[in-house]
N, C-alpha and C positions, 0 to 999 in steps of 0.2 A: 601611278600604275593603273592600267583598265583595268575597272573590276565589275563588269554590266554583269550584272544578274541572269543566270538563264530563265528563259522564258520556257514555259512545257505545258503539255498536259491537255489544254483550252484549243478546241478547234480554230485556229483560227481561218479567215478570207484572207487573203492577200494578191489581187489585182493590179495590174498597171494603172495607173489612173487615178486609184482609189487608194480614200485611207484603207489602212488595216482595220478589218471588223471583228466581233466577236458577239455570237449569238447566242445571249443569254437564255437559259431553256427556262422554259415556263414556270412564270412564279406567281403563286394565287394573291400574294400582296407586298405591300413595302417591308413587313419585317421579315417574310422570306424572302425576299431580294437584297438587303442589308445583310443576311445572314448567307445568303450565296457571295457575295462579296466580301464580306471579311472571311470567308472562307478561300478565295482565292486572290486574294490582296497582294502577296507578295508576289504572286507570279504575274499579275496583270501590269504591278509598275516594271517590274521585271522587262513584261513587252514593252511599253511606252518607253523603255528608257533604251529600247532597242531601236525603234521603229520612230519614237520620236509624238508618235499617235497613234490612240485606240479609237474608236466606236463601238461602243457598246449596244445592242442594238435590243428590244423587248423587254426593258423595263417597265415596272407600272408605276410610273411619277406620272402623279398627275396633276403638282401643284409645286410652287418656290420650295413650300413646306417640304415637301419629299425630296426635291433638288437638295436643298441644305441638307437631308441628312445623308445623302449618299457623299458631298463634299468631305463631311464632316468623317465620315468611314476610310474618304479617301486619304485625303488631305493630312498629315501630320500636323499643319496648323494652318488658318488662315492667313491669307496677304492683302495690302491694302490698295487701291487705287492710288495713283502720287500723280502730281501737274496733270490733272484732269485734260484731256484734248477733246472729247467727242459728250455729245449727252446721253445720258443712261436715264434708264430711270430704277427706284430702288426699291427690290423689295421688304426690306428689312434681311437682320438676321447675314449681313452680308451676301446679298443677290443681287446681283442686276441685270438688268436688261442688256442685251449686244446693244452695241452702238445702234443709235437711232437717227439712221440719214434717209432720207426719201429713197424708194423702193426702187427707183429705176437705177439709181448709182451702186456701181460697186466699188467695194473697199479691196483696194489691193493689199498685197501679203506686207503684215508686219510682225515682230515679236515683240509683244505687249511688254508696256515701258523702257525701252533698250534704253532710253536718252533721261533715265535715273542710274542713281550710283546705287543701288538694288532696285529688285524686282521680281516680280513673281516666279518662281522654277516652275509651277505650273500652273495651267487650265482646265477650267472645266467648262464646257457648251452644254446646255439641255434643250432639247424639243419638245416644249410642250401644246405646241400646235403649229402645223406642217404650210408652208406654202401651198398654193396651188401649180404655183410650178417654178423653178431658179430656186434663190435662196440659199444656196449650201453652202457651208463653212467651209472655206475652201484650207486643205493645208499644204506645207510643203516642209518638206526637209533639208534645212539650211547649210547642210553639212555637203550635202547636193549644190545648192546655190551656189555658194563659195567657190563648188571646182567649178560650177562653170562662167565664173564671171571670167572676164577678158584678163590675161593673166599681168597683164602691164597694169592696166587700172588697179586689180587686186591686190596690186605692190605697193601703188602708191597711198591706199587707202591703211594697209597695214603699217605705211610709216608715217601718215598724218593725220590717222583717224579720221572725223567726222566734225563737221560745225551745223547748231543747228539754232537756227533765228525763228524768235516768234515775236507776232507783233498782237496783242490782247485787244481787237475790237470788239469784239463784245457781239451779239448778233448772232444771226442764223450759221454763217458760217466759222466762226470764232468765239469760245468760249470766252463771258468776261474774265478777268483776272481770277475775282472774289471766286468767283465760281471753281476755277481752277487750282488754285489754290489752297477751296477752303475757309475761308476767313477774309472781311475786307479790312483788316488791319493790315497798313504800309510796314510798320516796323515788323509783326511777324514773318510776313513775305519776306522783307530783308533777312530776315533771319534764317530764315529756313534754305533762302537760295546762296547766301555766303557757307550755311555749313555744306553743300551740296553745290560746290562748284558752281552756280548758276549766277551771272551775271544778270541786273536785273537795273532796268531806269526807267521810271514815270515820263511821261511827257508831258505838256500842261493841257493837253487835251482828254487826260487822265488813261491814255494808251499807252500800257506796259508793254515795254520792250526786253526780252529775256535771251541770253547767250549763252551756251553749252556747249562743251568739246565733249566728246568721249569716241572712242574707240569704238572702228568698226568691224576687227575681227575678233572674236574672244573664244574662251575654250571651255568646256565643259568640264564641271567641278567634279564628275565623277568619272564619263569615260575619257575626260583627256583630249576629245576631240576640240577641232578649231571648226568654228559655223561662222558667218556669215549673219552677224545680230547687229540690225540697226534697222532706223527710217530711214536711207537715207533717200529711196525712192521713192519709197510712202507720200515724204512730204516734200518732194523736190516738185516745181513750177512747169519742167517739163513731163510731170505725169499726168497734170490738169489739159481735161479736152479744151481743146483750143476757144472756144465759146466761154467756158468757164474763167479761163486764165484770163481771158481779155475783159470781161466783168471786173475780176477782180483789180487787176490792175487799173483799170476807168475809176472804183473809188475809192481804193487805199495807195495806190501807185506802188509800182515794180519792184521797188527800194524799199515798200511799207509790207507787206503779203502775210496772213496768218501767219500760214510755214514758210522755211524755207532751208534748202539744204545745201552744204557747201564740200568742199575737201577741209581737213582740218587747220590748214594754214589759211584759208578764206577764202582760194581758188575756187568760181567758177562750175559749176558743170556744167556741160553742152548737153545737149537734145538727144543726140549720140552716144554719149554717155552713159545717160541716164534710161536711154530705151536698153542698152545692151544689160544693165541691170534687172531690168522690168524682164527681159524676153528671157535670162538665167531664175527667175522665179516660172516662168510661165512653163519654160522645160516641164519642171518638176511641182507643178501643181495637181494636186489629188482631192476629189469631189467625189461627192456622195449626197444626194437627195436627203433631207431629212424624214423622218416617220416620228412621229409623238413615241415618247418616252423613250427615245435614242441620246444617249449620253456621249459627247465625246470628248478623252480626254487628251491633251496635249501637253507637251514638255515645251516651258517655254523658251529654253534656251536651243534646244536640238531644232523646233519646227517652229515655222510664222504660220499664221492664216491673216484670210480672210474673209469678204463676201461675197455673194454673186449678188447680183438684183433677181428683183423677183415679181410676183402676182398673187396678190391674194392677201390673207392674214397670216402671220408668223410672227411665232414668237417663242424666240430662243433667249434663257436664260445663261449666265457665263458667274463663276466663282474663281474666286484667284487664290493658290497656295503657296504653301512653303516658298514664303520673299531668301531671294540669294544675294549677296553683296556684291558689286561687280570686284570686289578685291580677291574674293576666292576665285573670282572664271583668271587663268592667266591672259595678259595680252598686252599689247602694246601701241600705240603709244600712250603712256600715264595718261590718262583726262587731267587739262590745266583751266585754270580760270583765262575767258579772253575778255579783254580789255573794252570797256564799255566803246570806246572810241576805235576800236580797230577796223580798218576799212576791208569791206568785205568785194570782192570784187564782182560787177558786172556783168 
């Protein structure tokens, strides 16, 4: 049954374009700002779980240390990072840094860890020092996305989910294994990727190769709804600018690639495809410039983000909450283990 919460009371922005704002009135310090927020706690997830994303805009964080304690107000409990993809860096205390890729690339919409069997229900972004211009966390509402992906494609993906390949080089563009992981013990990795679906084979060149199905539509544990939660274009070959794609392919080859993303039976995506996915995120993409001590929070299953590129210094930290099991989202098709040998097509 839907049971969203009414949202009241709190001025909110709500713009085309833009996430949903919300202008904290002035607060002489962090423990009147934690006390303005556990004063209106219920009714801001209230919003987020409406909207999918808030920004909170005029807080006085001015440090991870401040960030942690508004998590910690927000958050019912922390969540953890799983099969690491991107480098962070950490500041204790459960913080980290956004992903750290060179300034000029942007990071397309994802919903952080979809391709675990849990994962965060939510986000937290903080600004604690502002680009000089780009940069904004970009979000969307995936619930958006889903109507508007191409409604043939959309079928086939809700009856064969998702397949997604990693190949562990290690490097600038590839997290090593260990890193990923966690731990460079082989027999833990084994372990960890059998109870959690993940197919997983060394090569003697000590490049982990890893296999996962899961479902690419699911539904939200509380309002019921179905979104559109996956990498699948994140990390599919035809998102990579053509310069890139052809780099990589020159030294890992086409059949070796970091990512790579498929239909759940191993088919395939075209160029076609995978752009008509890309341009249903781009519909409904919402931006906002950051300012220091702007908080934004996001539902990870209702909204994806991502990045813009940018100029200058920034630095935005991110906390992850309340982990959800994909067994509570409903959806179909089961996630199955595939076959370290299954030939993935072309």
């Amino acid at each position: 049954m839907n049971s969203t919460p009414q949202a009241v009371e709190l001025e909110l922005q709500i713009s085309v374009g833009k996430p949903v704002i919300l202008a904290a009135p002035q607060l002489p310090d962090m423990n009147a700002a934690l006390g303005w927020l556990a004063e209106h706690r219920q009714a801001l997830r209230g919003i987020l779980l409406r909207y999918g994303h808030l920004l909170v805009r005029g807080l006085p964080i001015d440090s991870a240390q401040d960030f942690a304690a508004v998590r910690d107000g927000f958050f019912e409990q922390r969540a953890q990072y799983k099969e690491k993809a991107t480098p962070r860096r950490s500041f204790g205390n459960d913080i980290y840094s956004s992903t750290e890729i060179q300034s000029m690339h942007t990071i397309r919409m994802h919903n952080e860890n979809s391709y675990t069997l849990d994962f965060p229900g939510k986000l937290a972004f903080c600004c604690i020092e502002a680009p000089n211009s780009g940069g904004a966390t970009t979000v969307v509402d995936v619930r958006k996305v889903l109507a508007a992906v191409p409604a043939e494609l959309a079928a086939r993906f809700r009856k064969l989910g998702w397949l997604l390949a990693r190949h562990f080089h290690g490097g600038a563009i590839s997290l090593p294994w260990a890193v990923s992981f966690g731990t460079d013990d082989r027999d833990q990795v084994r372990a960890y990727c059998e109870q959690n679906m993940v197919t997983a084979s060394w090569r003697p060149d000590e490049v982990l190769t890893t296999r996962q199905h899961r479902p690419a539509v699911i539904a939200h544990p509380v309002t019921e709804e179905e979104v559109w939660f996956n990498h699948v274009a994140f990390w599919s070959s035809h998102s990579l600018d053509e310069e890139m794609r052809e780099v990589l392919e020159a030294n890992y080859g086409a059949d070796a690639l970091p990512f790579e993303t498929y239909l759940g039976d191993g088919s395939a995506l075209t160029a076609e495809e995978v752009g008509a996915l890309n341009r249903a995120y781009d519909l409904h993409t919402c931006r906002e410039s950051w300012r220091k001590g702007d908080v934004m929070f996001v539902d990870n299953i209702l909204c994806a983000h991502g990045r813009e590129s940018f100029e200058g210094g920034r630095r935005v930290l991110v906390a992850m909450g309340e982990p959800i099991s994909l067994a509570d989202c409903p959806h179909t098709p089961a996630p199955r283990v595939v076959e370290a040998t299954a030939a993935l097509a072309d």
